[in-house]
Every structure is written in C-alpha cells, then in structure tokens.
C-alpha positions as CSV (number, residue, x, y, z in Angstrom):
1,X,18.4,18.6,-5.4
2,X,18.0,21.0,-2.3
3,X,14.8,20.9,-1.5
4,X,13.8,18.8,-4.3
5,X,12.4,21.6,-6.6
6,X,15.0,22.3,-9.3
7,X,14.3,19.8,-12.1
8,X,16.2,18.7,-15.5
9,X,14.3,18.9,-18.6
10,X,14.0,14.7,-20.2
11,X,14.7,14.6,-23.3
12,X,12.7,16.8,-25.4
13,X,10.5,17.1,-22.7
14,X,7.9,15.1,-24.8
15,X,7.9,11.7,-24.9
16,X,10.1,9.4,-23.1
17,X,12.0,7.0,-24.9
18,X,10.8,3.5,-25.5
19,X,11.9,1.6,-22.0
20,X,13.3,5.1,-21.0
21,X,11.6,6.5,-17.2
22,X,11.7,10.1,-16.3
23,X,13.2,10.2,-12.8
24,X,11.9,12.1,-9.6
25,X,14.8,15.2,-10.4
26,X,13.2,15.2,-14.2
27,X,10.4,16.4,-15.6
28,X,8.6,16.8,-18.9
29,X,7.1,20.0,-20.8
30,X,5.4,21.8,-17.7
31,X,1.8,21.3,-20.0
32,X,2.6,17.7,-19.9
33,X,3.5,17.8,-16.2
34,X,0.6,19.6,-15.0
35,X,-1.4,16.7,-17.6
36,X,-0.1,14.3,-14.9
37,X,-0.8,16.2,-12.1
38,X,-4.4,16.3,-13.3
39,X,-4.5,12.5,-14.1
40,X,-2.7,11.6,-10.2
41,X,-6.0,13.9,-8.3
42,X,-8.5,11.8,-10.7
43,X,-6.3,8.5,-9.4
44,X,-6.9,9.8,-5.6
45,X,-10.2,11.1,-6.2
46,X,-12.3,7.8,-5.0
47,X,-10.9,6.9,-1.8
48,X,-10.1,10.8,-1.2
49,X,-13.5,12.3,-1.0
50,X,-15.4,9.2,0.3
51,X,-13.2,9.1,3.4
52,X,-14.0,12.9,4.9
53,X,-17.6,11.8,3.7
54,X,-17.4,8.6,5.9
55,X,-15.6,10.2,8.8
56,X,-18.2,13.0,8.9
57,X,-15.6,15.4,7.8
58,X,-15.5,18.2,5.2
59,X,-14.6,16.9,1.8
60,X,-13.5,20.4,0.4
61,X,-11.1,20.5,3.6
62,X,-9.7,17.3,2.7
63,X,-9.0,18.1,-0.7
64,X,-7.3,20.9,0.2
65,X,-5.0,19.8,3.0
66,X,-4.0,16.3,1.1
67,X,-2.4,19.3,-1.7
68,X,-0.7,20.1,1.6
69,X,0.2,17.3,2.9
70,X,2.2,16.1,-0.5
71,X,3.6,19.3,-0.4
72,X,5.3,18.4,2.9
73,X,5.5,15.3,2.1
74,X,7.9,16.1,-1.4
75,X,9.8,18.5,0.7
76,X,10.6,16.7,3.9
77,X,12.0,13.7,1.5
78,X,13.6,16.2,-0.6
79,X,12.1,15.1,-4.0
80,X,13.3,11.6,-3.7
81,X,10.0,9.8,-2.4
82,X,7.3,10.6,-5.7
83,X,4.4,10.3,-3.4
84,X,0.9,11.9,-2.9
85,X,-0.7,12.0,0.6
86,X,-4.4,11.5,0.5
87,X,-7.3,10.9,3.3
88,X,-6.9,7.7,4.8
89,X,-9.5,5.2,5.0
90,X,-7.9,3.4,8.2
91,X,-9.9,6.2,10.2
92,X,-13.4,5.4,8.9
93,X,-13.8,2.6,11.4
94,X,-12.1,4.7,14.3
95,X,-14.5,7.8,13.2
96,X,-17.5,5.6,13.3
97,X,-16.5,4.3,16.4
98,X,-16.1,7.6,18.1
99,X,-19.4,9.0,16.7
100,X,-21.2,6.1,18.4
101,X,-19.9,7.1,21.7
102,X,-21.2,10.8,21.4
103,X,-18.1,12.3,20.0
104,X,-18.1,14.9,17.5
105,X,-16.2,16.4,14.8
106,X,-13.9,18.1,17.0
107,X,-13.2,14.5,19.2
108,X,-12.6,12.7,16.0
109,X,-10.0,14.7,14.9
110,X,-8.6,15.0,18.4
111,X,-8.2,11.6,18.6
112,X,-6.3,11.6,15.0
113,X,-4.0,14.4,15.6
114,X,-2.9,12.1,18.7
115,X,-2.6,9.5,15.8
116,X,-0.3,11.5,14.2
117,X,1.7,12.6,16.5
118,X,2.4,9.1,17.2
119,X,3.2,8.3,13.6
120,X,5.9,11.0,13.5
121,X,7.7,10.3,16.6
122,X,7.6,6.7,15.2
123,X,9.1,7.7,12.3
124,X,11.9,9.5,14.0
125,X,12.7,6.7,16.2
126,X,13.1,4.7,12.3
127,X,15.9,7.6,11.9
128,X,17.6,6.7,14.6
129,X,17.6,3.1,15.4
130,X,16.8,1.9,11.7
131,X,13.5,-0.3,10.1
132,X,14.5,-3.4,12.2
133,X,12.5,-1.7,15.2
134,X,9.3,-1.8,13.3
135,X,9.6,-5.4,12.7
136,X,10.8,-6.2,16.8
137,X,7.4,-4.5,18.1
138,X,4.7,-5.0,15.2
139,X,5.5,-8.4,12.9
140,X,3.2,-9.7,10.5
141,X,1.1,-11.8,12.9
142,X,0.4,-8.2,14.8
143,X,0.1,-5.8,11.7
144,X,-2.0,-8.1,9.7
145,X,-4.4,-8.5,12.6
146,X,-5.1,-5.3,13.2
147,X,-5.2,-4.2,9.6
148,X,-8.3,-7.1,9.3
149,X,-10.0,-5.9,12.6
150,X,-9.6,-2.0,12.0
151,X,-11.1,-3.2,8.6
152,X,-14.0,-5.8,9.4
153,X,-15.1,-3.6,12.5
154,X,-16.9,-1.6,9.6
155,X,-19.3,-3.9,8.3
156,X,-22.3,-2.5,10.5
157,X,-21.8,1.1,9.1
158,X,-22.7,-0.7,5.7
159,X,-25.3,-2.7,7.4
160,X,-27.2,-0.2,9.6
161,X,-26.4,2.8,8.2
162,X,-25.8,2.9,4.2
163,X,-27.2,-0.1,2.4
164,X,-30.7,0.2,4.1
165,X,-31.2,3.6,2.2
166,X,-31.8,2.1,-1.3
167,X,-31.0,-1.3,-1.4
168,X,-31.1,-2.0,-5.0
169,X,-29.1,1.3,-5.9
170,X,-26.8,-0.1,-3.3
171,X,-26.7,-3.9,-5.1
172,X,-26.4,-2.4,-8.5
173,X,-23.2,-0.2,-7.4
174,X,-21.7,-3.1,-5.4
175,X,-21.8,-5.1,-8.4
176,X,-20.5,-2.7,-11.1
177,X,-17.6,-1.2,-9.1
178,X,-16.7,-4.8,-8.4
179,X,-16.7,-5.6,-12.1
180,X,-14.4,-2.2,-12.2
181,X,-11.8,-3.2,-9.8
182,X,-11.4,-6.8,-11.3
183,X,-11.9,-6.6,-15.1
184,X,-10.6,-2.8,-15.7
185,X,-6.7,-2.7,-16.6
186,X,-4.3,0.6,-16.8
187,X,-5.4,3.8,-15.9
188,X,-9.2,2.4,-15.2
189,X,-8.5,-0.2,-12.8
190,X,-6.8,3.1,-10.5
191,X,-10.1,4.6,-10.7
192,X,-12.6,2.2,-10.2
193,X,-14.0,3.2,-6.8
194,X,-14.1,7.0,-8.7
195,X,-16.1,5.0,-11.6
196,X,-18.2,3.5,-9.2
197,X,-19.5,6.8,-7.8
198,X,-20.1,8.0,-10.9
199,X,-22.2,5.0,-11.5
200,X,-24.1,5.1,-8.6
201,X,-24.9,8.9,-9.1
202,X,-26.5,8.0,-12.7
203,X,-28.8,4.9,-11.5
204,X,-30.1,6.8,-8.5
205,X,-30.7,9.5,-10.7
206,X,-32.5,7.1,-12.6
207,X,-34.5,5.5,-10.5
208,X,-35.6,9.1,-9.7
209,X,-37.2,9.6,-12.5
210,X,-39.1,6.1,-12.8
211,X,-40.1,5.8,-9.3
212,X,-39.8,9.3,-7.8
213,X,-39.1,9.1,-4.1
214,X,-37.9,6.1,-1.7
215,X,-39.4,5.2,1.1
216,X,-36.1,5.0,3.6
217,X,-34.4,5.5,6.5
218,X,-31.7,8.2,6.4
219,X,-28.4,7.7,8.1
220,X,-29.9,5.1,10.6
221,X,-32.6,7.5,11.5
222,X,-36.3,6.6,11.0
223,X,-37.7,5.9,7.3
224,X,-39.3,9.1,5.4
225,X,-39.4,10.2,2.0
226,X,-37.1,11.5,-0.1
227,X,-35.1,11.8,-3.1
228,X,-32.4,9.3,-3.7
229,X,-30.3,12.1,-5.1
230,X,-30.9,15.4,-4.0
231,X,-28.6,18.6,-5.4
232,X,-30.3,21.3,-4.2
233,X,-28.0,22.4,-2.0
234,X,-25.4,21.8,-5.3
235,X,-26.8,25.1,-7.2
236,X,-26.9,27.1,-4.0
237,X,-23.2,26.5,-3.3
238,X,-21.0,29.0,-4.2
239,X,-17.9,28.9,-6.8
240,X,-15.3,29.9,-4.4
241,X,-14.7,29.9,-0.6
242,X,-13.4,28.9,2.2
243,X,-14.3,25.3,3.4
244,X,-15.2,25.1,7.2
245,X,-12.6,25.0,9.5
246,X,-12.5,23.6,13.5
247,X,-10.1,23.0,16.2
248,X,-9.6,19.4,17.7
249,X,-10.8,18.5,21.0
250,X,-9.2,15.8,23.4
251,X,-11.1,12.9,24.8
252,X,-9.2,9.8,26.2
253,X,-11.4,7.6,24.9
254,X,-11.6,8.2,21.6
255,X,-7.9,8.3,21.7
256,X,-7.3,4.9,22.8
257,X,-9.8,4.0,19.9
258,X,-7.9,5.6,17.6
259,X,-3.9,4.7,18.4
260,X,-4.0,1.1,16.8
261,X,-4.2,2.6,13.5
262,X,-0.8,4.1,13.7
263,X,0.5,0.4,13.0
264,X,-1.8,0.3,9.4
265,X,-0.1,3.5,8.9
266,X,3.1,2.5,9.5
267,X,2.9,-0.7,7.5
268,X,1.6,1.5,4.5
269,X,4.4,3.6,4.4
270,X,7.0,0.7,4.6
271,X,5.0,-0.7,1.7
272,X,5.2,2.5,-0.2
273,X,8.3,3.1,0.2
274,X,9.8,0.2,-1.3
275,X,7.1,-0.1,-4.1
276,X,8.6,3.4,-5.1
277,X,12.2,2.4,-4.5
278,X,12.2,-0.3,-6.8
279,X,10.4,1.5,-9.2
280,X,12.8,4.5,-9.5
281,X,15.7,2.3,-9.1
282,X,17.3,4.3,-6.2
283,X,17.3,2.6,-2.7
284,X,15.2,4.8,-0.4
285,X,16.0,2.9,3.0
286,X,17.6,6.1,4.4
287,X,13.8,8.1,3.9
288,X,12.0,5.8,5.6
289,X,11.9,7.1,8.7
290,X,11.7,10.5,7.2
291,X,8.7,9.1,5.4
292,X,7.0,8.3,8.4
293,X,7.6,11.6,10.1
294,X,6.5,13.5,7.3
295,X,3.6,11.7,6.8
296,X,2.7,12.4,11.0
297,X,3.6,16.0,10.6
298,X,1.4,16.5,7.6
299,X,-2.0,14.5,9.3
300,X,-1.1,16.5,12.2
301,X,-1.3,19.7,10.8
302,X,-4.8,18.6,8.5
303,X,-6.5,17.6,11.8
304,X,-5.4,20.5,13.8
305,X,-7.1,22.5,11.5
306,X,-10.2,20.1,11.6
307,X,-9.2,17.9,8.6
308,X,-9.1,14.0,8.1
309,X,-5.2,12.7,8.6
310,X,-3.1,11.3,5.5
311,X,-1.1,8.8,4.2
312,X,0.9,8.2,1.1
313,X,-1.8,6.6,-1.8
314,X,-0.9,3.3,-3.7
315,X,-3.3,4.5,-6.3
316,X,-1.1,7.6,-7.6
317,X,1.8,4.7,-7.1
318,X,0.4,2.6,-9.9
319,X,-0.2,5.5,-12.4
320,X,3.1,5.8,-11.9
321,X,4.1,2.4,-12.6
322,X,1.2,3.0,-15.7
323,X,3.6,5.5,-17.0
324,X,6.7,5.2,-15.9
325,X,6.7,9.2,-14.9
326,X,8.2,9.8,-11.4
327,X,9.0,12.9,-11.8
328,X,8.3,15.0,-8.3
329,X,7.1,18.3,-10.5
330,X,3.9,16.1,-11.5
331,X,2.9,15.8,-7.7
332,X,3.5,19.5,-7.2
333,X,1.3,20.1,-9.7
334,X,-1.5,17.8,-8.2
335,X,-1.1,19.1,-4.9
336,X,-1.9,22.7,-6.7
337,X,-4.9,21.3,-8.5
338,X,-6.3,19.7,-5.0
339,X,-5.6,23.4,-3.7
340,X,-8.1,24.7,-6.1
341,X,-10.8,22.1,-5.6
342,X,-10.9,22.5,-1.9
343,X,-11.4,26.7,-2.6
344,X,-14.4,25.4,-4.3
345,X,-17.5,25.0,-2.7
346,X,-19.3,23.8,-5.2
347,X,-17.7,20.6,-5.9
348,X,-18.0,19.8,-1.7
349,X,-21.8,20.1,-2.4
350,X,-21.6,17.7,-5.2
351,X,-19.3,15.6,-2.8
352,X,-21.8,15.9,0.0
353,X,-24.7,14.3,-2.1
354,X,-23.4,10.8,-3.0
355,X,-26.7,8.8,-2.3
356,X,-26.7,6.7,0.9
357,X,-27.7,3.6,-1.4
358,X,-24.2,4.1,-3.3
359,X,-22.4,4.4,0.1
360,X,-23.7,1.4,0.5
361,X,-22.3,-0.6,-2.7
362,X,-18.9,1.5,-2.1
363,X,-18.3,0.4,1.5
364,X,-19.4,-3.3,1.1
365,X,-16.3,-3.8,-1.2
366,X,-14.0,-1.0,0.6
367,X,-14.6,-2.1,3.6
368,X,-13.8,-5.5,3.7
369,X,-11.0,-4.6,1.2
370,X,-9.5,-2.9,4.1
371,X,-9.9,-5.9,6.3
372,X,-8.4,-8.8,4.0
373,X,-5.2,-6.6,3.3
374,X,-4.4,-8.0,6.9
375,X,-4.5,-11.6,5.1
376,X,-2.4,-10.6,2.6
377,X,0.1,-9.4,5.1
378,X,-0.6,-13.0,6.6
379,X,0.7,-14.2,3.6
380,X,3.2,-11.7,2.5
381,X,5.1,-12.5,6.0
382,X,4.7,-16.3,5.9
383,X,2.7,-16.1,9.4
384,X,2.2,-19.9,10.1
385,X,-1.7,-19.9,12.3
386,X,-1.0,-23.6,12.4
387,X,1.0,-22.5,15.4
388,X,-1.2,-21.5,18.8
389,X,1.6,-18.5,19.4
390,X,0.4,-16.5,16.4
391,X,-3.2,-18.1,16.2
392,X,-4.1,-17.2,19.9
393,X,-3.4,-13.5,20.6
394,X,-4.5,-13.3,17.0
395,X,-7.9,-14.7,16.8
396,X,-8.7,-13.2,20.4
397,X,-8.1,-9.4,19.3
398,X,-10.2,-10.1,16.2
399,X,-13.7,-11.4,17.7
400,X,-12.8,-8.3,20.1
401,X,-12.2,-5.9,17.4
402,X,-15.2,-7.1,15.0
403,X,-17.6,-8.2,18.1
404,X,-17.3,-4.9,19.6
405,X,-16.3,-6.5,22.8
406,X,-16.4,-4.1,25.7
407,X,-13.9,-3.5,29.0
408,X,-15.5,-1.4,31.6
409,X,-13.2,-0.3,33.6
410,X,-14.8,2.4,35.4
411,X,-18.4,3.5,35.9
412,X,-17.0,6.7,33.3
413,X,-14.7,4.5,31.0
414,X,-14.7,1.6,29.0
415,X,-12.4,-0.2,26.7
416,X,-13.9,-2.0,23.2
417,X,-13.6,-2.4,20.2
418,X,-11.1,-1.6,18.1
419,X,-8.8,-0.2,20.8
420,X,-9.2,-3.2,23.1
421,X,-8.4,-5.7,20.1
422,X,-5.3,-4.1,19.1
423,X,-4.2,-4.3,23.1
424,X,-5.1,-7.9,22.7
425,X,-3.1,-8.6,20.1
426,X,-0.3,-6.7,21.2
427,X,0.6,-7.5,24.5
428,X,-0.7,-10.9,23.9
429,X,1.4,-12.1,21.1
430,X,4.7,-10.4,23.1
431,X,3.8,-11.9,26.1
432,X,2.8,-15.4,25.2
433,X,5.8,-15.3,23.0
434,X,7.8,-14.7,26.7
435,X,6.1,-17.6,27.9
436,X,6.3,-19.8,25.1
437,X,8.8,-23.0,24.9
438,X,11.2,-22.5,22.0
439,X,9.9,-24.8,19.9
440,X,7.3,-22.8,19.2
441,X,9.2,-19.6,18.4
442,X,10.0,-20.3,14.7
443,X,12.0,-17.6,14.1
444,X,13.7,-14.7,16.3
445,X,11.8,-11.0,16.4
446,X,15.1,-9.7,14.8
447,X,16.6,-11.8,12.9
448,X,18.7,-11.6,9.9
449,X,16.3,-9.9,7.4
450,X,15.4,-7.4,9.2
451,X,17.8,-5.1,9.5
452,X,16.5,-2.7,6.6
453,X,13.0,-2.5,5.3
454,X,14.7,-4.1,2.0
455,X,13.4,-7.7,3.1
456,X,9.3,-6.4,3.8
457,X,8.1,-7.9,0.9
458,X,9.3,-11.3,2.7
459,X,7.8,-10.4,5.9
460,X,9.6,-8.0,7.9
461,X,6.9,-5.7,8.5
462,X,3.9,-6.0,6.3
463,X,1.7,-3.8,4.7
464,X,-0.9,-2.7,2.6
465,X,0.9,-1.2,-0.4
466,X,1.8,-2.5,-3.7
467,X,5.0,-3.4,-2.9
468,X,5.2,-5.7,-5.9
469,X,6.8,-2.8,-8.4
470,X,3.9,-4.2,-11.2
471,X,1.8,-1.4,-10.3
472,X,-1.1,-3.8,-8.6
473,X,-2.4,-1.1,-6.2
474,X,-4.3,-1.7,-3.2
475,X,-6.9,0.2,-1.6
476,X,-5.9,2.7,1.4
C-alpha cells in the first residue's frame, strides 16, 4: 500500500456483506467514509476536549493536532494500524502536578515533549530488540502500579478544585454519566463521557434559571458569585482562526514528574495494537515498535507547538469493532474533520465553558477510571500480591504517589509525588527481585511468552486498552 493511501473500493461501496469486514486497504463510498470519519471525532470527542481543559491547555489546539497526530500516525504504520491519536488523559495528573509547583503552560508541555521523546526512542529500541524488552523492564506488577498512582494521585483536583463549584450539578452528572458508561450499549456506551457533558451543560443551565447565581469558589480560589454556565465569551468568539500557539520550556522538575507516564503510554499502545490485530485479522507484531515511535513523534511535535501529547484511543477502537469498518480512509477523514474544528474558535469557547460542577461529576468517575485500569492490568498479568516481592515495592510507590510524599533533596529540588512513586516502584521491584531467594521469583522476567507482544493479554506487558477484540473500550 505505499504509504497507505491508495484504497480498493468493497463491494459496492455500500454495505458490507452480512459477517463481511472492510479491511484497512478498503474503503466504502467516500460519503460513507467521511460518515465514519464524522462518527470516530464524536467517539473521541469526551476524553479529547476534557483533557486540554484539565491540563490547562487549549482545546481548539488539541483538536487540531490529534487530526495531526493520526495523520502521522496512518502514515508512519503505512495504513496497517486503523488508529486515531487523541489527547491523553495520563497527563492530567502530571499537569496538575506541575501547576502546583508554579509551572506554567510552557513547563507543562516541556515536561511532555521530554515524555515523548522518550516514548519514541522506546519505540525504536521495540524495532530493534523486539516486545520482549518491554516486558524485561516494566511487568505487570510495575505498569499496573503506576497506571493506579498516575491515576488516584488526581482525586484532590476533584476534591479541591471541581466538585466544590456546584456540588449538586456535580452529583447529578456523576450519577448520569455513570448510568451512561454502564447501561448504554453500541455506539452510546463510546460516548458516554461526551453524553455526560452534554448533560451537565443542560442542568447547570437549569439550575440557572431557577436559582440564578451560586455562591462558589472558582478553580480553588475564594467563593463569589457567578453563573454556573456562562457563554459570554461563546458569542464573542469568532468562526474562524488560529488557536493560540506557545513554545515549551524546560524545567527538571516537572520532567522527572512527568517521565513515569511513558510506561502508561507504552502499555496502551501494546494494548492497542493487539486489540486492532485481532480485529483485522492480520498480525501487527512487526508495527509495534513503529507504533510507539509514531505515537512519540506525533506528541512531540503537538507539545512543541504548545499542544497536549497523544496516544492512540480505545474509543475509536470499539466503533470499529461496532462496525466492523477498519478501513484507514475513515481516519483520514476524521483527522480532516478535527482539522476544521480546531480552525474554529468558536467551538474552543463553547469547550472552555464546561461548568466547574460538571468537571466535577466527569473527573470523579474519569479519574479513578484511570487508576483501577492498573488493577485490571493486576489481573490481566496474573500479579500474585500474596507474594512480598510484588506487594512491597508496590504498595510503597502507591501511598508515595497518591500521599504526595516528598524527597527534598536540595534546598532548590525535591522529589514527590508521582515521579518519586514510579522510582519507587521501579528500582524497588528490580532490586528486591536481585535480592530475593528464588522461591519467591515465580516466574523469570523473560520467559517463554514473552518474546512477541502476542501473549499481553496473558500478562506480558499490560495495558489499558481493549485488548479483548469485543470492542469493551476503556477510558484513556
């Protein structure tokens, strides 16, 4: 396929046939192509404009670099990997983090263009030496905890900062967009974060009219008055423009905060990748480490410009699994359509006035979403915390990580936090497991199954993707 852009007509372009898939090199009718392309920006829409929100970062810039990221993305793995590259929610924590300390917009994506540059050389090392390094360096016991700490180290942006702005607007929304995620199916159940919003948005509107203005505090700042949902700045935007660019500035300390979350990243991908493999039916071990690069280049080039980084999005994987369309033209045409929202200022003004109270519902479920994932990679690896090797380093780095636990090491620089708990974990589960008698290491760091990403469902690197082929997505 070249660069993965010449495509063969299915069919009649139409309709598939009944049990019949349209393969990445097909396509249908271009209408019905650019039809999918519209439904796979709806499916990233929720997690893709609440993470630039959360991070502090423009939402219209997000937009418009995830339509650039796919498009690396489809051509680095030459139209075999049907995959679109949203804003990742690994970051909010690491953004939040950052922003505590002083740092700006310019030190948080600094710290994530180091990010990425550390997810693509990763994912050239995966080129050359093959997936079995992944597993040697970051096993379950590792990824899954920091996965849960990255996640759970959230839970006082909810606290503090959103849910204190309209607590019943924030209760209501928790409890319909949980109803969403569990008891939608199809197409709806991809969305329900998106549906959520939308919820929120009409009750605070709502309560507008039949209370008039809360009493609150704003962003953690002191309480005043104000409307729960205020568009003013909506009709004053204009149609089309620019979004706001800035360069990346470099701080070591926000980029030891940030590095740990190139192992989520990396464990994502993995998951991806063979979700989409089986799907498709064509073994995709040889773009895995392409994957990973591509995904590094493309976050480094969103942040450089002062965007949030990427990474591939299990919802667009389960409309695809909803459908049983793969075809690489329909993410072309999403990434056009993102193109066109971020050129539209408008919509960033709309995206800009999600009411803190429905930030608050959102992140009390997204957040510790994020976190339990590094259960279900627990699980999904068979990590046994009955023994003290895994269960040590483990539940060490994750009081650090949640507790906020600080290292000073200088009167100028400190360790904590995240950064701190993934160090933890790290060097604690390698070198206990040095020092460790033998009955206690249950199984080698390479052994038999982990010579290809093929065996990750069974443990050989975990992750947070739906790597189940049944088109169960989970959250970014």
């Amino acid at each position: 396929m070249g660069l993965g852009v010449g495509w063969t007509l299915h069919g009649d372009g139409r309709t598939p046939a009944p049990g019949a898939v349209v393969r990445p090199e097909e396509r249908l009718s271009w209408p019905r192509t650019a039809g999918l392309g519209a439904q796979h920006v709806v499916a990233m829409f929720g997690a893709s404009f609440v993470a630039p929100v959360l991070m502090g970062l423009d939402p219209n810039l997000a937009i418009m670099m995830s339509g650039v990221a796919t498009v690396i993305f489809l051509l680095a793995t030459r139209g075999r990997v049907p995959s679109y590259l949203g804003c990742s929610l690994s970051f909010v924590g690491v953004a939040a983090a950052i922003r505590a300390s002083g740092g700006d917009s310019a030190v948080v994506t600094g710290a994530v263009f180091v990010v990425g540059v550390a997810l693509f050389l990763a994912g050239l090392a995966v080129q050359r030496f093959g997936a079995r390094i992944i597993h040697a360096a970051m096993p379950p016991v590792v990824t899954g905890a920091v996965v849960m700490l990255i996640g759970f180290n959230l839970a006082p942006v909810t606290a503090s900062t959103y849910w204190p702005q309209d607590q019943w607007t924030a209760l209501l929304t928790m409890l319909f967009t949980g109803a969403a995620v569990v008891c939608l199916r199809g197409f709806w159940s991809r969305i329900a974060i998106f549906l959520g919003l939308l919820f929120g948005y009409g009750i605070s509107w709502i309560f507008d009219l039949l209370f008039g203005r809360i009493h609150s505090t704003v962003g953690g700042e002191a309480a005043v008055d104000h409307w729960r949902l205020d568009l003013s700045a909506v009709g004053k935007a204009d149609w089309i423009g620019l979004p706001s660019f800035h360069a990346p500035a470099f701080e070591w300390s926000a980029i030891l905060i940030a590095l740990p979350v190139v192992i989520a990243l990396i464990a994502e991908n993995a998951g991806h990748i063979k979700a989409v493999g089986e799907m498709t039916g064509d073994p995709l071990d040889d773009k895995l480490g392409t994957a990973i690069a591509a995904d590094g280049a493309a976050s480094m080039l969103s942040t450089a410009v002062g965007g949030p980084p990427n990474t591939t999005y299990s919802e667009n994987i389960g409309v695809m699994a909803a459908t049983r369309v793969y075809s690489t033209a329909a993410y072309w045409a999403a990434a056009g359509f993102a193109l066109l929202f971020g050129l539209c200022p408008k919509f960033g003004a709309i995206v800009a006035a999600i009411p803190g109270g429905v930030l608050g519902g959102i992140t009390v479920i997204l957040y510790g979403m994020i976190g339990l994932l590094g259960a279900q990679i627990w699980i999904t690896g068979r990590v046994d915390l009955r023994n003290p090797l895994n269960l040590v380093p483990a539940a060490a780095g994750i009081i650090i990580g949640i507790g906020g636990v600080k290292l000073q090491i200088t009167d100028t620089f400190e360790l904590g936090g995240i950064a701190l708990g993934t160090i933890v974990v790290i060097t604690g589960y390698h070198a206990l497991r040095y020092l460790a008698p033998a009955h206690l290491k249950q199984e080698p760091l390479l052994d038999e199954g982990t010579s290809g990403y093929d065996d990750y469902g069974n443990g050989s690197a975990g992750g947070s993707g739906d790597d189940s082929g049944d088109g169960q997505d989970k959250p970014r």
